[in-house]
C-alpha positions as CSV (number, residue, x, y, z in Angstrom):
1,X,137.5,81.6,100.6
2,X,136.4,78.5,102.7
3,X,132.9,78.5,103.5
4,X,131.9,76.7,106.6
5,X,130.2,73.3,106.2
6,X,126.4,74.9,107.5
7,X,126.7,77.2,105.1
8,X,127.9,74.7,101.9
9,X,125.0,72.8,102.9
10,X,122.7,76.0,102.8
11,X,123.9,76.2,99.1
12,X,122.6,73.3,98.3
13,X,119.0,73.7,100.0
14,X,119.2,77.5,98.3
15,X,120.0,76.1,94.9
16,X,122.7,78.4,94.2
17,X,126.5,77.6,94.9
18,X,128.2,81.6,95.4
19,X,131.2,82.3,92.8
20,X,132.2,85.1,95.7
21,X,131.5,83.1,99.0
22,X,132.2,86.0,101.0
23,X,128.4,87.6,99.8
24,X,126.7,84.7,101.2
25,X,129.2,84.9,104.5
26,X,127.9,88.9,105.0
27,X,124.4,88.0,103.5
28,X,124.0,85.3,106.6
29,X,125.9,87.4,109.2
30,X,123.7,89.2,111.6
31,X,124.5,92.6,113.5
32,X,125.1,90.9,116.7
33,X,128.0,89.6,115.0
34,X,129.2,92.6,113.1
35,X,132.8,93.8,114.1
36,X,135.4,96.1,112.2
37,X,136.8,93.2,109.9
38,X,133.1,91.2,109.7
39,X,130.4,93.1,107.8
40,X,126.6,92.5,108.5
41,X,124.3,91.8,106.1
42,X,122.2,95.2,106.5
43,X,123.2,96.7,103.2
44,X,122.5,93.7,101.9
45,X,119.0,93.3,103.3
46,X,118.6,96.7,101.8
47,X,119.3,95.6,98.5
48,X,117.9,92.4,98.1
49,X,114.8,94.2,99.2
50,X,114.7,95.9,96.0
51,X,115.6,93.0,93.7
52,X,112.8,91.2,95.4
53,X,110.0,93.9,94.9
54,X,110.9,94.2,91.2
55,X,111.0,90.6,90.5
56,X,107.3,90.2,92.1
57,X,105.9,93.4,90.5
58,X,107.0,91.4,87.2
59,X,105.7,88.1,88.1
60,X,101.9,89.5,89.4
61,X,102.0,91.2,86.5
62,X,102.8,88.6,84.1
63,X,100.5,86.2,85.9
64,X,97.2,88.6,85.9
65,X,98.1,90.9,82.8
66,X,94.5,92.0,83.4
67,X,94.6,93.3,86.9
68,X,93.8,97.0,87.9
69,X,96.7,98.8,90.1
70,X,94.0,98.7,92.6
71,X,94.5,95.0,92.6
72,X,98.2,94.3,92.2
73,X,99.4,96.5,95.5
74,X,97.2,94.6,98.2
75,X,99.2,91.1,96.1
76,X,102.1,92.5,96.0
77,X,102.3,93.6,99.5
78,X,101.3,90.1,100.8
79,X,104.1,88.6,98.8
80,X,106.9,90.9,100.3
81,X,105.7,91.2,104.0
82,X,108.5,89.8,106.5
83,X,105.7,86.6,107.5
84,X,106.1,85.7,103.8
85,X,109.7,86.3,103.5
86,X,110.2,84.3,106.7
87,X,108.0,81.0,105.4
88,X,110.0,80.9,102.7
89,X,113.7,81.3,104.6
90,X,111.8,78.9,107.2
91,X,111.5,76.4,104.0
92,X,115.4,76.7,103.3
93,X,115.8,76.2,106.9
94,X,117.9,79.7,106.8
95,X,118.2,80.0,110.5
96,X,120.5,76.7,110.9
97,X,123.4,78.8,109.0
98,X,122.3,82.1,110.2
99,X,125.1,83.8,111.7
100,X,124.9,85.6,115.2
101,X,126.1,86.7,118.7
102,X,125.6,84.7,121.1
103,X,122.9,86.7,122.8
104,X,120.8,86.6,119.9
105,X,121.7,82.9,119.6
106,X,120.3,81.8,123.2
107,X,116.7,84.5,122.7
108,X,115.6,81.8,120.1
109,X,117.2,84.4,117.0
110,X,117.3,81.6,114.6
111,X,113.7,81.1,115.1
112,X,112.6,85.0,114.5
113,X,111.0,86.6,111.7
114,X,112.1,89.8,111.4
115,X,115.5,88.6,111.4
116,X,115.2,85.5,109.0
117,X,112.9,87.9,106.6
118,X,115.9,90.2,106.6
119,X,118.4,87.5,105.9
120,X,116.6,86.2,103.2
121,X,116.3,89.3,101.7
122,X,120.2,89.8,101.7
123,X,120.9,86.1,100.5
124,X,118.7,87.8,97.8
125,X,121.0,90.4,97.4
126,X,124.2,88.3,97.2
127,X,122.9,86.2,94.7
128,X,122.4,89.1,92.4
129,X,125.7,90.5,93.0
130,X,127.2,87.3,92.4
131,X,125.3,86.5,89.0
132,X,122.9,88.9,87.7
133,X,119.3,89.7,87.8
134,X,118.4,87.0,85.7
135,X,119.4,84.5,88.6
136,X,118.2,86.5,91.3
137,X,114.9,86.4,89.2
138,X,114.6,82.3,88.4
139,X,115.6,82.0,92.4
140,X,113.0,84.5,94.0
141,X,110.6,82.8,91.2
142,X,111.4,79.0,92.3
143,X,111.6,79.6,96.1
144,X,108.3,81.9,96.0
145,X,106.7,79.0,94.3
146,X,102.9,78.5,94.5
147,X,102.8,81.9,96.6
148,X,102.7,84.1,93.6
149,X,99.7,82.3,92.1
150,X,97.9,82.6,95.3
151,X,98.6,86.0,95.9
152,X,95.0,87.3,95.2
153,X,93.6,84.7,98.3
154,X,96.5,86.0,100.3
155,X,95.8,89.7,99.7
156,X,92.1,88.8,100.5
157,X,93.0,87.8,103.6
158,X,94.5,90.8,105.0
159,X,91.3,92.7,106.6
160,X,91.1,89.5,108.5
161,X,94.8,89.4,109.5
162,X,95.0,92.6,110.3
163,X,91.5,92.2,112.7
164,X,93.1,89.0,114.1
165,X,96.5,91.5,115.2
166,X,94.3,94.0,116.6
167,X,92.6,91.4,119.1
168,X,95.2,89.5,119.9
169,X,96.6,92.8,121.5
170,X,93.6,93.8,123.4
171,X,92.6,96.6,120.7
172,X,89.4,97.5,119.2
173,X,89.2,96.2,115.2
174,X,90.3,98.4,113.2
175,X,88.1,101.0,111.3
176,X,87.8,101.8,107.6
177,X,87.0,104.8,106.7
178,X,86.0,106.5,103.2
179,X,88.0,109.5,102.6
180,X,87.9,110.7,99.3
181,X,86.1,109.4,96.0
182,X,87.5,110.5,92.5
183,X,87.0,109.5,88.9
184,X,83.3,109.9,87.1
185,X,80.5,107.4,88.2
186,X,80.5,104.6,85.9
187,X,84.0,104.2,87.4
188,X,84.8,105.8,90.9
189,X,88.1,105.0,92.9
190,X,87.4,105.0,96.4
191,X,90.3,106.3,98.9
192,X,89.6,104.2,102.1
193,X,91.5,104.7,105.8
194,X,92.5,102.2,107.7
195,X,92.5,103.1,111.2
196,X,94.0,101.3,114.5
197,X,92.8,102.5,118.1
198,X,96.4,102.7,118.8
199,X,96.8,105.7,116.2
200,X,98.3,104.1,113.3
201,X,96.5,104.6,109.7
202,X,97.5,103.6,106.6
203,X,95.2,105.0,102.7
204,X,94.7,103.6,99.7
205,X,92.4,103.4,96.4
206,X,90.5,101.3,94.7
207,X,87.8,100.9,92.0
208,X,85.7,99.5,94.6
209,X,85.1,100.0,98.7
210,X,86.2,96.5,99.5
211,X,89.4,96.1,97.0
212,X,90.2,99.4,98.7
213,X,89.6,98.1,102.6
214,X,91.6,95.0,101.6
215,X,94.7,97.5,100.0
216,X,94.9,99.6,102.8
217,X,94.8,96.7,105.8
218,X,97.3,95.0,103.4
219,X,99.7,98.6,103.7
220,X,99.0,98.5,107.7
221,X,100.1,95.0,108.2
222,X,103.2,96.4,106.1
223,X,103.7,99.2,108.2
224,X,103.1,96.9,110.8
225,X,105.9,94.8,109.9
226,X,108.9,97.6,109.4
């Protein structure tokens, strides 16, 4: 199978040239663009989210082999949300061979996050399918890059991302509330609420308030995300 010439170059930015070009076809082919003989690249997306959350689980573990739980999910969480996933498609320059109606095309679709996160995350997907994990793993590693070592700033940052989406909506900050402290006293785990005025909350625990503030904002901006 041909592949069109924006998406042979994409190979060459990606770093992987397909066996099967028909997984990068579907892996770059947006739902706008779907039809009974063209497949999207939702089950994809679906997929390569997986293979990306168990290749970073491995790599923050390998690169802090002394970091609580507590730690690791507020990381982990800022190296798998869509604004991450979209810098690095953005750094591939996905969107030139991202594949969509014409709709889409004309309301700025190459440019979005939600869908270039998704597409990355199928590309993803369609490299593993074509040639294992281990490729899948030494590609999320290269593109991720410096990311992964700066995951602990990133994941520090999140009570002041999340305060910064709060305002720029017109809503309150949000609120973090303790709600349940287990675990004897020389080392308590704290389970902390994150609370938005417009209803949404999201928990989590931590050996210490703040690690458990910064985990739960990290799981709202998540949430937020999906």
């Amino acid at each position: 199978m041909k592949l069109a010439a924006e998406l042979k170059e994409f190979q060459v930015r990606l770093g992987h040239v397909f066996a099967r070009p028909e997984l990068l076809i579907e892996a770059m082919t947006h739902s706008s663009l779907s039809s009974p003989t063209r497949d999207d690249n939702q089950r994809l997306e679906f997929l390569g989210d997986r293979v990306l959350g168990l290749v970073m689980c491995e790599a923050l573990l390998n690169h802090d082999r002394n970091a609580a739980e507590g730690l690791l999910a507020p990381r982990f969480n800022a190296m798998v949300r869509k604004e991450t996933c979209a810098e690095v498609a953005r750094d591939v320059d996905l969107g030139a061979a991202l594949k969509m109606g014409r709709s889409e095309m004309l309301s700025g679709g190459r440019r979005k996050q939600a869908l270039l996160a998704d597409a990355l995350e199928a590309v993803i997907a369609a490299v593993y399918v074509d040639a294992g994990f281990d490729v899948a793993r030494a590609l999320v590693l290269r593109l991720w890059g410096k990311r992964i070592s700066s995951a602990e700033k990133d994941a520090r940052d999140a009570k002041t991302s999340l305060q910064e989406w709060a305002q720029s909506r017109g809503m309150e900050p949000p609120e973090y509330v303790e709600v349940g402290r287990s675990g004897p006293d020389h080392a308590p785990v704290f389970e902390i609420e994150a609370r938005l005025g417009d209803g949404n909350v999201t928990k989590a625990n931590a050996p210490s308030k703040r690690q458990a503030q910064q985990a739960a904002a990290a799981a709202m901006l998540e949430k937020l995300d999906k």
